[in-house]
NULOVEX-538962 format. One record per residue (C-alpha): residue in one letter; z, x, y. Coordinates in steps of 0.05 Angstrom, whole numbers, padded with zeros to 5 digits, always signed. Layout:
BEGIN
AZXY/...
end
This chain:
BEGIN
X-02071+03737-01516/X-02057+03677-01561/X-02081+03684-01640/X-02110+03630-01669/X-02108+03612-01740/X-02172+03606-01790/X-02174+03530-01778/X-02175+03535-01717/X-02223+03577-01710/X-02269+03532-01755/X-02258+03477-01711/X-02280+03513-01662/X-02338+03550-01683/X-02371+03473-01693/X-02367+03468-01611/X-02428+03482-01572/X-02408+03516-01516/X-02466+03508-01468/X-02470+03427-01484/X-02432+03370-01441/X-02414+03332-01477/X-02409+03254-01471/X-02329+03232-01452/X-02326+03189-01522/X-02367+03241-01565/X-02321+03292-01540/X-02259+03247-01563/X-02294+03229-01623/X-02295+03307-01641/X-02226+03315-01629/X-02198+03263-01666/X-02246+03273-01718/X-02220+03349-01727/X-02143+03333-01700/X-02102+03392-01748/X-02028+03375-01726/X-01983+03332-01776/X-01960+03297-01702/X-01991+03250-01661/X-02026+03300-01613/X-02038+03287-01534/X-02112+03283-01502/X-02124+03322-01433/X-02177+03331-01391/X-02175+03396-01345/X-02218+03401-01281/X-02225+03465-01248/X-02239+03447-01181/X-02277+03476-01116/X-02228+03479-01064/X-02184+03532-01039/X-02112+03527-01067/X-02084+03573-01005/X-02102+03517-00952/X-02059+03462-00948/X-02108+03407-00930/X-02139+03421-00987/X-02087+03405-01039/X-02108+03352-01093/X-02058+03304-01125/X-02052+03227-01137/X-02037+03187-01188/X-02082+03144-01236/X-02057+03081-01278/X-02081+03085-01348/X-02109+03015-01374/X-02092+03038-01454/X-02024+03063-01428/X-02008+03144-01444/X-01974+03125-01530/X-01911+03155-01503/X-01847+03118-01483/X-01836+03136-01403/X-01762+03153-01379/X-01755+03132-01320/X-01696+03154-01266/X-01687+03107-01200/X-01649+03136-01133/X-01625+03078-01102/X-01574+03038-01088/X-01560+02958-01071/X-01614+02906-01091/X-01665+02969-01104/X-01616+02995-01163/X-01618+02929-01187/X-01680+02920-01188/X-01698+02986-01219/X-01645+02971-01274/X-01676+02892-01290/X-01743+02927-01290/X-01717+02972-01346/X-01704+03042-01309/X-01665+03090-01355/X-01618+03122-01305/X-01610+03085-01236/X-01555+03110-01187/X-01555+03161-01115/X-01500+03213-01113/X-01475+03209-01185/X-01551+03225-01204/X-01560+03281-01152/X-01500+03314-01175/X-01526+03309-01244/X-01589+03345-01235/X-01557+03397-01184/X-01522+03419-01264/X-01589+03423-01289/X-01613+03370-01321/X-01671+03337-01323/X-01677+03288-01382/X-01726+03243-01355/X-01806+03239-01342/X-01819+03204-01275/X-01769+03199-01212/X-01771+03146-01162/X-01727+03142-01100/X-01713+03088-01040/X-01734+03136-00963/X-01662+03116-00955/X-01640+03169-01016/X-01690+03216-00993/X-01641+03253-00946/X-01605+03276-00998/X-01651+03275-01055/X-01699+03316-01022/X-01639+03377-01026/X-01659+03376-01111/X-01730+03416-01088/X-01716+03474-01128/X-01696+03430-01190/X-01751+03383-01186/X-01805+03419-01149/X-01819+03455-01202/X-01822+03416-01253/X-01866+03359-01211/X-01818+03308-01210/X-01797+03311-01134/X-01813+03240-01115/X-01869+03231-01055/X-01899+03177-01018/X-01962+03191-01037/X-01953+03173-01109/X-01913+03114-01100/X-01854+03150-01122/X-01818+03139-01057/X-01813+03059-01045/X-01766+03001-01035/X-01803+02969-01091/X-01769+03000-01145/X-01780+02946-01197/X-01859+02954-01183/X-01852+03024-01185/X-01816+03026-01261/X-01859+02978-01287/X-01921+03022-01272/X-01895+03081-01292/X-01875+03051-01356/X-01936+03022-01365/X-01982+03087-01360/X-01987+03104-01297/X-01997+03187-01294/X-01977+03231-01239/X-02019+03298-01221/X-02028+03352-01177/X-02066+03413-01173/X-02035+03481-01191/X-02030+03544-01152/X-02105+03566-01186/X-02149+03506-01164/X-02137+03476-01239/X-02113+03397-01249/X-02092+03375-01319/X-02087+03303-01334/X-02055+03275-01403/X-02090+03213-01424/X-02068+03189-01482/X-02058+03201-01554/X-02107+03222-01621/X-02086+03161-01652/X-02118+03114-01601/X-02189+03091-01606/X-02238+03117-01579/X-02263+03073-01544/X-02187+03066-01512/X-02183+03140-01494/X-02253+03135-01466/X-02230+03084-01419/X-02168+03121-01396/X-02220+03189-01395/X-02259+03154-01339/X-02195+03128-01302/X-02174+03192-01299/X-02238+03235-01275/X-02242+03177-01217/X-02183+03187-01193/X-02189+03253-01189/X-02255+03251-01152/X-02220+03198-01103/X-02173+03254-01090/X-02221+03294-01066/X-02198+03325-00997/X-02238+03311-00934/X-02240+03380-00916/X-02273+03403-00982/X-02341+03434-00976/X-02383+03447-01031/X-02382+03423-01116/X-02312+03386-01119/X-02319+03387-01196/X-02337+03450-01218/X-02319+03438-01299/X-02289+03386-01332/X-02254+03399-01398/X-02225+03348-01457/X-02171+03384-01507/X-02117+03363-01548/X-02053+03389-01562/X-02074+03436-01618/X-02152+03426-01607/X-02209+03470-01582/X-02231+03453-01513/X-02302+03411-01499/X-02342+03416-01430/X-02352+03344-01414/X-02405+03309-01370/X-02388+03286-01309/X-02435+03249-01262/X-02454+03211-01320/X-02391+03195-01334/X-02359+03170-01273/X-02441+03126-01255/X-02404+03086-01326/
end
């Protein structure tokens, strides 16, 4: 079990457990109590009502952030042709097909967001157990897999966030960064927990949203209002 220091601790002693808070007074606490001598990351964490075993019931999607997520996005393109070009004028980090797939079948993975052309697919789709894992297997469903390559950089540059449920019904959603406003990570807070309800599978019975959750990197976590929240 992790050990906390005294600060910590103090922090959050100050929480009231059995409130919701409001999205921006939760932020507001945060930032008003932030501890680390870095810039430290914002999440919210939903523990949803579904069942992680059934496949129809998986929850994942991606949400563009209108404040951006403070952190500069690395971007690799599969492609090749007018796509790579694209991907490169758009200002893609790494763009290339089988000198890239060799790359990663080494090991590395230097890079935040992958996007690939359905013709790399074939092949890229043989980098599973390197990117699987680490959720940066591109997919349809996240726009990760387009000809549009130059679309697709620029969003994911400009704050769009990937996310997908884990094997334990949990979804954890970055959202910015401490030094924003508040009013900015507020905004990006409620981009987030609608996109996450949008993603709510059709065969999900029951509370979708059992507890929502706003944290920072080194902060104490806050039980946030919801249905208030996303009515805003």
């Amino acid at each position: 079990m992790t050990q906390h220091g005294k600060k910590y601790r103090a922090v959050k002693a100050q929480v009231k457990v059995e409130k919701l808070y409001d999205l921006k007074e939760a932020v507001e606490f945060l930032q008003k109590h932030k501890r680390a001598s870095f810039d430290e990351t914002a999440e919210i964490a939903f523990r949803l009502g579904v069942d992680p075993t059934q496949s129809d019931q998986n929850v994942r999607g991606t949400v563009a952030l209108p404040n951006g997520t403070g952190k500069q996005v690395r971007v690799l393109v599969f492609a090749v042709g007018p796509a790579a070009d694209a991907a490169t004028a758009a200002g893609a980090e790494y763009v290339g097909f089988e000198d890239l797939v060799a790359k990663l079948q080494g090991g590395w993975t230097d890079f935040d967001v992958a996007v690939a052309t359905a013709e790399t697919m074939k092949e890229v789709r043989k980098l599973g157990k390197v990117l699987g894992p680490r959720g940066l297997m591109p997919n349809p469903k996240t726009g990760t897999v387009t000809e549009d390559t130059a679309t697709a950089v620029k969003l994911c540059k400009a704050g769009r966030v990937e996310f997908r449920m884990d094997r334990t019904g949990n979804v954890m959603v970055p959202f910015g960064k401490l030094s924003f406003t508040a009013d900015a990570l507020a905004e990006n807070g409620k981009a987030v927990i609608h996109a996450v309800q949008a993603a709510r599978p059709p065969s999900a019975k029951g509370i979708y949203i059992k507890r929502a959750t706003v944290t920072s990197t080194m902060g104490p976590g806050l039980h946030i209002q919801i249905k208030e929240t996303a009515a805003a």
